[in-house]
MOPAC internal coordinates of N, CA, C and O (Angstrom, degrees):
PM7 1SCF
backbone

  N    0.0000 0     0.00 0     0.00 0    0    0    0
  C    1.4569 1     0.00 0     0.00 0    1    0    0
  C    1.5228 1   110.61 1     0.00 0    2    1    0
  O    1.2310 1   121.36 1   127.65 1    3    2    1
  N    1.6314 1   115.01 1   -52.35 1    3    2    1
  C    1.1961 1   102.37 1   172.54 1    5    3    2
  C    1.2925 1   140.12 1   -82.37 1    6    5    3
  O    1.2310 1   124.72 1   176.48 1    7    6    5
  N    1.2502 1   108.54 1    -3.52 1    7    6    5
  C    1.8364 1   112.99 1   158.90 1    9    7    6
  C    1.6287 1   106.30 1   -73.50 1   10    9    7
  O    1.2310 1   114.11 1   141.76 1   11   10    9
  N    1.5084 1   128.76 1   -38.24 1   11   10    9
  C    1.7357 1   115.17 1   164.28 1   13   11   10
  C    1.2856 1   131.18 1   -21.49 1   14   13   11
  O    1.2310 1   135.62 1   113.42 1   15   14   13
  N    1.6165 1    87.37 1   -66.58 1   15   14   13
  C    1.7888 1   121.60 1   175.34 1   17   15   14
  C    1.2962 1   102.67 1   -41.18 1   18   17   15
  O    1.2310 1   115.31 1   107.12 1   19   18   17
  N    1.7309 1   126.51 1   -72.88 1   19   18   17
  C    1.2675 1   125.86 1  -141.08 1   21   19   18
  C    1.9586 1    97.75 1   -86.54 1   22   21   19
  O    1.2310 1   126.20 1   171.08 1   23   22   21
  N    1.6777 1   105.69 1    -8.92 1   23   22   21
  C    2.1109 1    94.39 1  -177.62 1   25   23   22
  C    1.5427 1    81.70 1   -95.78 1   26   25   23
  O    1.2310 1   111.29 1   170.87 1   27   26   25
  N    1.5206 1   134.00 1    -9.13 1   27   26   25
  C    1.6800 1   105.63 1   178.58 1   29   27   26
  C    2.1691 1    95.73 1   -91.46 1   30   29   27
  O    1.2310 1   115.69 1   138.07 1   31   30   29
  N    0.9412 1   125.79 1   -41.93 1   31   30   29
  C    1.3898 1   122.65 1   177.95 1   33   31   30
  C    1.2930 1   103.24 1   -57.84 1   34   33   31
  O    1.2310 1   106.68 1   152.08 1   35   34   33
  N    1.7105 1   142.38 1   -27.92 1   35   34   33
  C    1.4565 1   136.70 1  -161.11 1   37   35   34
  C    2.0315 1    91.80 1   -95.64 1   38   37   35
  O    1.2310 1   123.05 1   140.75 1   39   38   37
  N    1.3444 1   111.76 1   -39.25 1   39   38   37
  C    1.3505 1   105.79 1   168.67 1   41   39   38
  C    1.3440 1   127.10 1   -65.04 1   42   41   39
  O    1.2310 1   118.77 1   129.07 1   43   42   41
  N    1.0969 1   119.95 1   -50.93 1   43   42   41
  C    1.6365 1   136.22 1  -178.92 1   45   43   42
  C    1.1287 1   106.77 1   -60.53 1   46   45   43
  O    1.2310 1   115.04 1   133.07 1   47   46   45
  N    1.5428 1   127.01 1   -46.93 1   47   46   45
  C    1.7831 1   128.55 1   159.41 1   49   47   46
  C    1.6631 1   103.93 1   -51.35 1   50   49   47
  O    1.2310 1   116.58 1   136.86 1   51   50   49
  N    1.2151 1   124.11 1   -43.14 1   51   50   49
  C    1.6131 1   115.71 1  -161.80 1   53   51   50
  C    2.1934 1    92.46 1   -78.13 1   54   53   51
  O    1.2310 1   122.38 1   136.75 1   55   54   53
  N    0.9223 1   113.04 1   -43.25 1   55   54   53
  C    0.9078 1   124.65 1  -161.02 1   57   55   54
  C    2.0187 1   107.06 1   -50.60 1   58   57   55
  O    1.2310 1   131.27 1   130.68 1   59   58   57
  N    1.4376 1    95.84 1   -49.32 1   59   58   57
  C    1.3709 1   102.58 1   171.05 1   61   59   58
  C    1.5838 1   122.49 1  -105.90 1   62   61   59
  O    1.2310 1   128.52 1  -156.91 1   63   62   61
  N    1.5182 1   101.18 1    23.09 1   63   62   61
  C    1.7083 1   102.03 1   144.94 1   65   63   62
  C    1.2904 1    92.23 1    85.86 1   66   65   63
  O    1.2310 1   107.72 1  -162.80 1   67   66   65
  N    1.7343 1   140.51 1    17.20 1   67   66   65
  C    1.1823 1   129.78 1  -166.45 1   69   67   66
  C    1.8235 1   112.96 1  -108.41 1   70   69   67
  O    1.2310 1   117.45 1   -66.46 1   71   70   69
  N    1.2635 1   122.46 1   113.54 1   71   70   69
  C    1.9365 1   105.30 1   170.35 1   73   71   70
  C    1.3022 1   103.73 1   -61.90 1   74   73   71
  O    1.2310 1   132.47 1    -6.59 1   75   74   73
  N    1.5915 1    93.53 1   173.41 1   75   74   73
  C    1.5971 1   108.69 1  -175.53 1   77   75   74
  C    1.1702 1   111.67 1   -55.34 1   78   77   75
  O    1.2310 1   125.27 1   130.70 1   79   78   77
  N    1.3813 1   107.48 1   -49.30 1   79   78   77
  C    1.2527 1   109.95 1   179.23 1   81   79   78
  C    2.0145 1   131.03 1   -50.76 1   82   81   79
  O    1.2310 1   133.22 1   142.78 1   83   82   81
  N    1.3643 1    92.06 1   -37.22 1   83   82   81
  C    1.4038 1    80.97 1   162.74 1   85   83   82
  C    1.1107 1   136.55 1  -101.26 1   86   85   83
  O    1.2310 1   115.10 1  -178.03 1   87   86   85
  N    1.4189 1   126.89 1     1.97 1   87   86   85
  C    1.3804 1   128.00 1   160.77 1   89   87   86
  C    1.8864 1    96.57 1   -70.60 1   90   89   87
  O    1.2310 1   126.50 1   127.76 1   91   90   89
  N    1.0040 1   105.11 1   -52.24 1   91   90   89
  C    1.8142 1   103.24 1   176.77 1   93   91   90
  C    1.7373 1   114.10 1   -48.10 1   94   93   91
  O    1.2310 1   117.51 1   156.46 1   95   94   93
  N    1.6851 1   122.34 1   -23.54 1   95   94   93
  C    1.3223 1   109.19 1   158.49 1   97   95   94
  C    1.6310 1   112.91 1   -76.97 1   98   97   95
  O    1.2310 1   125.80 1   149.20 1   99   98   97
  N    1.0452 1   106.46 1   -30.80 1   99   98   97
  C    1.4331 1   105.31 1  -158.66 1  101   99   98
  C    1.3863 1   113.98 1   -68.19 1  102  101   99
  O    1.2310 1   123.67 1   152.22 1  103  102  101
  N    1.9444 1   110.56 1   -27.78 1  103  102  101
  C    1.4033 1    98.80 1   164.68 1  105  103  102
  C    1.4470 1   116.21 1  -116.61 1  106  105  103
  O    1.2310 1   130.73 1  -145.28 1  107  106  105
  N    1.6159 1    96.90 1    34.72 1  107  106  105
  C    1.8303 1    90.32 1   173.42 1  109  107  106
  C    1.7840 1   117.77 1    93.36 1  110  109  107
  O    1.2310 1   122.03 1  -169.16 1  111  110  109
  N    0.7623 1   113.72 1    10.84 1  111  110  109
  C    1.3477 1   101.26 1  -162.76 1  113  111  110
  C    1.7039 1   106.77 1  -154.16 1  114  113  111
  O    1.2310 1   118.62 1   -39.53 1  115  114  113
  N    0.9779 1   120.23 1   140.47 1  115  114  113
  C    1.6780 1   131.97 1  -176.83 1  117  115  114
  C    1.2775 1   121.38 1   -36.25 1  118  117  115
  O    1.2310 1   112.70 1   -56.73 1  119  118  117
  N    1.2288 1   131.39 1   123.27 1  119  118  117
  C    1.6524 1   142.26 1   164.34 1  121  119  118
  C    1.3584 1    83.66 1   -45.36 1  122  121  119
  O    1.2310 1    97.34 1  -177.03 1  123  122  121
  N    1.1783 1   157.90 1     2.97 1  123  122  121
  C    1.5091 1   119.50 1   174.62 1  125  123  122
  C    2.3535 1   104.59 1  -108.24 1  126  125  123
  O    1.2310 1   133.67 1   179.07 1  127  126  125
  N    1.2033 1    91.19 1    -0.93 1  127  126  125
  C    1.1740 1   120.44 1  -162.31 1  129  127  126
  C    1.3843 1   104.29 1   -91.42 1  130  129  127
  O    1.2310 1   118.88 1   146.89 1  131  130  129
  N    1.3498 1   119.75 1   -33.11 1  131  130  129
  C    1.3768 1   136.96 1   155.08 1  133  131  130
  C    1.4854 1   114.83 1   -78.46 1  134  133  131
  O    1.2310 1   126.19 1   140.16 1  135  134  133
  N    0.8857 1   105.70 1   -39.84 1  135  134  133
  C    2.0687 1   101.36 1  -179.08 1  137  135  134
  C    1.5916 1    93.37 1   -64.39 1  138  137  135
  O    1.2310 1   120.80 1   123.12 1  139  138  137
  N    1.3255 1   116.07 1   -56.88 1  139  138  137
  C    1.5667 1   113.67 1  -173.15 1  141  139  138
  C    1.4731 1   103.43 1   -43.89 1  142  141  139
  O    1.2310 1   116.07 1   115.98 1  143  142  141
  N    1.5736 1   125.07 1   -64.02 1  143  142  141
  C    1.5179 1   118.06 1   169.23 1  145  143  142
  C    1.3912 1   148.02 1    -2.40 1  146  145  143
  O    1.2310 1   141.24 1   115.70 1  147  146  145
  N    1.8123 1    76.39 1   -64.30 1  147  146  145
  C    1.5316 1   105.93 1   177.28 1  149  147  146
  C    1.3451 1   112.56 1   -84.26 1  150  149  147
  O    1.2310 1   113.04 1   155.80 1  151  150  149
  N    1.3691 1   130.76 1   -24.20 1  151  150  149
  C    1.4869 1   119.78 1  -155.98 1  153  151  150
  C    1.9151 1    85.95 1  -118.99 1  154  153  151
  O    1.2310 1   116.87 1  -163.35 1  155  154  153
  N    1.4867 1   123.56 1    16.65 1  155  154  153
  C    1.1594 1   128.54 1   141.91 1  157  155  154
  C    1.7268 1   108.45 1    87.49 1  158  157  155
  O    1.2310 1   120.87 1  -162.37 1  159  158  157
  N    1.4353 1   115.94 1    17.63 1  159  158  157
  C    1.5385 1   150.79 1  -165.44 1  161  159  158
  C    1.4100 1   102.31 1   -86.82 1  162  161  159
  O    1.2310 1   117.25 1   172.84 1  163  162  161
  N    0.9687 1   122.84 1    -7.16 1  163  162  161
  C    1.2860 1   136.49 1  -174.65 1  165  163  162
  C    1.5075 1   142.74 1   147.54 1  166  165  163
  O    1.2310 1   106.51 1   -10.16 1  167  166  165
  N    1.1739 1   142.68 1   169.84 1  167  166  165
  C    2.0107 1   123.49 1  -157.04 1  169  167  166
  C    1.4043 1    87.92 1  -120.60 1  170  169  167
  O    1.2310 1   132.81 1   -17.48 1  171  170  169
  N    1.6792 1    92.86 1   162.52 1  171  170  169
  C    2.0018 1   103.70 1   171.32 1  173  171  170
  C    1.5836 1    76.70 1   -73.99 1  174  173  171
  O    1.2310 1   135.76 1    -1.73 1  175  174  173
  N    1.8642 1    87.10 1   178.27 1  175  174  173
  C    1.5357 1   113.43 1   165.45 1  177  175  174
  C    1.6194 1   107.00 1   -77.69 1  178  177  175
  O    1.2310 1   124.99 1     3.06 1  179  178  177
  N    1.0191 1   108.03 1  -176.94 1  179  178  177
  C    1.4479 1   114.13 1  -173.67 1  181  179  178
  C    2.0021 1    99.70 1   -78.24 1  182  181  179
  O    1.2310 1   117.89 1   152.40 1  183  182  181
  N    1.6136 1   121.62 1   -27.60 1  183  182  181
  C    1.3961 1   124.11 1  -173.66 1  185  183  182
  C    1.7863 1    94.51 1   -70.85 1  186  185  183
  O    1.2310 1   116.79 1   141.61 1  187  186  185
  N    1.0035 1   123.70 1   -38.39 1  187  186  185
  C    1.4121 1   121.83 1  -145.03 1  189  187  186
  C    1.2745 1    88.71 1  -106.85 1  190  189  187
  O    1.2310 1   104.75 1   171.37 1  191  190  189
  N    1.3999 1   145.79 1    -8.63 1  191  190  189
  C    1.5045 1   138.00 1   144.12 1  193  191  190
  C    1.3796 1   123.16 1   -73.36 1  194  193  191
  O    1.2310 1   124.24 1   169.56 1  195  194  193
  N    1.9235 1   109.47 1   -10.44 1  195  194  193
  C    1.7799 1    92.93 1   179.43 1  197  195  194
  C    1.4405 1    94.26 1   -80.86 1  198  197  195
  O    1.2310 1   116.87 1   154.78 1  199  198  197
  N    1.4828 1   123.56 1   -25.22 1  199  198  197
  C    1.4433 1   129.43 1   166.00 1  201  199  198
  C    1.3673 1   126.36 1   -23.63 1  202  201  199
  O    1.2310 1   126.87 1   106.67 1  203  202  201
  N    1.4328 1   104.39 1   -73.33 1  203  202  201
  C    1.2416 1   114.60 1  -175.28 1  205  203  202
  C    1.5471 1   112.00 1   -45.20 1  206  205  203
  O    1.2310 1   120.10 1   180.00 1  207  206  205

């Protein structure tokens, strides 16, 4: 489940042209916090996915 999550969040970021880093300002929370996402290390919370 959580490798799904982090190749649809690593597409949807590529998709609108954004680095980690700035999708990671946009909802608050650390570029390293997003790599974990993406590389399936761990999930947002349920607040920081109505975000996305």
């Amino acid at each position: 489940m959580g490798n799904q999550v982090g190749r649809n969040i690593h597409t949807l970021r590529k998709q609108q042209g954004l680095t980690q880093e700035q999708l990671a300002d946009s909802v608050k929370v650390s570029f390293q916090a997003v790599s974990k996402w993406e590389n399936g290390n761990s999930l947002p919370n349920a607040i920081k996915l109505s975000i996305l």
